[in-house]
C-alpha positions in Angstrom: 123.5 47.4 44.0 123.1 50.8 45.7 122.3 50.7 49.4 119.6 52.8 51.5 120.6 55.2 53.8 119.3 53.0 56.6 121.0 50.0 56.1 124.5 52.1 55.2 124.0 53.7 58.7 124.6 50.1 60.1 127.8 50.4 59.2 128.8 53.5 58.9 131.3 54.7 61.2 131.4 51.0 62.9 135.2 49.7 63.8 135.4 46.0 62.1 138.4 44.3 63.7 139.3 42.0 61.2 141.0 38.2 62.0 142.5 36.8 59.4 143.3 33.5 59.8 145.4 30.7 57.4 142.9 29.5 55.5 143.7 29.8 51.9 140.7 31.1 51.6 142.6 34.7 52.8 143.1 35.4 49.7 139.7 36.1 48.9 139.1 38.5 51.7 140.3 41.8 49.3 136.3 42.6 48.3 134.9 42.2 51.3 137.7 44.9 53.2 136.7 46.9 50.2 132.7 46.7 50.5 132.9 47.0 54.4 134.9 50.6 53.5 132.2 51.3 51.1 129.7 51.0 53.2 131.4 53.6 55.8 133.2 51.1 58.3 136.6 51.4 59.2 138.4 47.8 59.2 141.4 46.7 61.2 143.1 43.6 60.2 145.3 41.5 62.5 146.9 38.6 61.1 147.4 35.3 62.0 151.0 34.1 61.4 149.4 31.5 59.3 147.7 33.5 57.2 151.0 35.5 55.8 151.1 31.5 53.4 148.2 33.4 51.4 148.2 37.1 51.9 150.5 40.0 52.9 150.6 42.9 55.6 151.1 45.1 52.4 147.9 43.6 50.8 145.7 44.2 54.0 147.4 48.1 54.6 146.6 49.1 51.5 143.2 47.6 51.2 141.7 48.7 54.6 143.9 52.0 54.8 145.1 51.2 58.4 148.0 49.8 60.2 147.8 46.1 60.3 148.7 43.9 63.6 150.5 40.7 64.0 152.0 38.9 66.7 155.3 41.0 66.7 153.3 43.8 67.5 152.0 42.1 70.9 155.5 43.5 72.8 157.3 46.4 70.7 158.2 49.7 72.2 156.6 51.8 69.0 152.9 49.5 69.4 150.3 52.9 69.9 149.1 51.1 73.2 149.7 50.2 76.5 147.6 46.4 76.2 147.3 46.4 72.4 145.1 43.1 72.9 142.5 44.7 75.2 142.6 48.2 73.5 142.2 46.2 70.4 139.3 44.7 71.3 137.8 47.5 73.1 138.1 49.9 69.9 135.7 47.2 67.5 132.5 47.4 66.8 132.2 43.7 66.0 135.6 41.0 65.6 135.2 39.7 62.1 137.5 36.2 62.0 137.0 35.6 58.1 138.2 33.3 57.2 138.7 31.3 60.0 140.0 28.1 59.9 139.9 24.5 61.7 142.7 25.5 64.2 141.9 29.0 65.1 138.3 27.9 65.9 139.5 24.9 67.8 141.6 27.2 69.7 138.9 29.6 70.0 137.1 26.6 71.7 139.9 25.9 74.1 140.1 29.0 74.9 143.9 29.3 74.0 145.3 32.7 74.3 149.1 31.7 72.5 148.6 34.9 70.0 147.3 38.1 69.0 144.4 37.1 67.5 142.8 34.8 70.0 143.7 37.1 73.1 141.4 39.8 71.2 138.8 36.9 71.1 139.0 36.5 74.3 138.9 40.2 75.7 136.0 40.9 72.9 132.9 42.1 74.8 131.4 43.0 71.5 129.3 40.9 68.7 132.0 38.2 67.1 131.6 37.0 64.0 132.8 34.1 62.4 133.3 33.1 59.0 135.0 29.2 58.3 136.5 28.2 55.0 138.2 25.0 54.7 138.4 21.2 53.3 134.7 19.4 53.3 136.2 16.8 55.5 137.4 19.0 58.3 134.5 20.5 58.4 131.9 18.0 58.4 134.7 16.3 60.5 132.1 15.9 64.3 135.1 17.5 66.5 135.1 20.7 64.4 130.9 20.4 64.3 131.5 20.4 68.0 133.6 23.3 68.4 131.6 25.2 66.3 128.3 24.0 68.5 129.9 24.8 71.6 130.7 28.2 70.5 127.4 29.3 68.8 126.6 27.8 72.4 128.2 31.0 73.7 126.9 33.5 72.1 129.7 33.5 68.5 127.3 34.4 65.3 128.8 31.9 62.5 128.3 32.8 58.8 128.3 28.5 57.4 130.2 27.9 54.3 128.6 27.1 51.0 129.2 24.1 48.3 131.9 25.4 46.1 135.2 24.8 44.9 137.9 23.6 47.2 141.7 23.7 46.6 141.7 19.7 46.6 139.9 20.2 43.1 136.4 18.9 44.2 133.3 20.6 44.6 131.7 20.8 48.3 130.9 22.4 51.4 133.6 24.3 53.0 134.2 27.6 50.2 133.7 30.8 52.1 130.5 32.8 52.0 129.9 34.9 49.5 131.1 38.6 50.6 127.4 39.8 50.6 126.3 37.1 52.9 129.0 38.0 55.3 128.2 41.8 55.6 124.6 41.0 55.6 125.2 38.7 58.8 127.3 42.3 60.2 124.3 44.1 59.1 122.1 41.5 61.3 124.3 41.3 64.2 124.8 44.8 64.6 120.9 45.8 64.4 120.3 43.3 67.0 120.2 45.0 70.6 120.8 42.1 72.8 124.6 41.6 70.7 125.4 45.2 71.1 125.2 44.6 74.4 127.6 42.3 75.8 128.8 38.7 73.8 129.6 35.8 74.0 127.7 35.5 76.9 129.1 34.3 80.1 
């Protein structure tokens, strides 16, 4: 489906930094890097060191044509910045976390800051965007309805999972959006003034 110029312009040009987290749902994340491009973004993935179970650096560098970042990067002498987890998150448009799992959102609740990922979280002054995939049960499960609560509480913009097919073999809630849903909530979030302006809000 061929997009108009005005909604292309949403996302043209725009830096996505891209979480991926270790849900095994990572491995489905390979269209949306390549409709974001399509669209005109530029995408920067950092990875969990969970999600390396279901995808490779490799895999994201070739798909979003940029250097990915780990945790290994946090501390070496040839990283191209001084705070890589500030300048990070000061270079993004929006922080997509797709997908994001039980743990990293927990931890995103805490507020832990043990890795890459959730220390750009954290020093994000820009829309974030979240985007769970797991198991039914964790996520109907009411501490992970909490943490998610708490966190649309503060200004996160969630993109809910849809019934589908889970890796246990039953159909239910928990399978990722579909990739259009997700760049439509971008589109949304990033046509909204008040989220260009500063979030979460604190």
């Amino acid at each position: 489906m061929k997009l108009s110029p005005k909604v292309k312009s949403l996302l043209s040009k725009r830096t996505i930094l891209h979480i991926v987290t270790g849900s095994v749902a990572a491995y489905k994340i390979g269209d949306l890097i390549q409709d974001l491009r399509m669209e005109g973004a530029r995408v920067l993935c950092v990875m969990t060191s969970a999600s390396r179970h279901f995808v490779t650096p490799l895999v994201l560098r070739a798909l979003s044509g940029n250097r990915v970042y780990e945790d290994k990067d946090f501390f070496t002498p040839d990283t191209p910045y001084d705070v890589l987890h500030t300048s990070l998150a000061e270079e993004a448009d929006v922080v997509l976390i797709a997908p994001a799992s039980a743990d990293f959102i927990a931890n995103l609740r805490a507020g832990m800051a043990d890795n890459l990922a959730s220390c750009i979280v954290l020093a994000a002054r820009r829309p974030v965007v979240i985007v769970p995939a797991m198991n039914d049960q964790m996520y109907q499960h009411p501490i992970t309805q909490e943490n998610i609560s708490r966190l649309k509480a503060i200004g996160y913009h969630f993109v809910e999972p849809v019934q589908g097919h889970l890796v246990c073999g039953k159909e239910a809630i928990g399978h990722i959006a579909e990739t259009t849903t997700i760049i439509s909530s971008i589109r949304k979030t990033l046509g909204n003034l008040k989220s260009k302006i500063r979030n979460p809000k604190f």
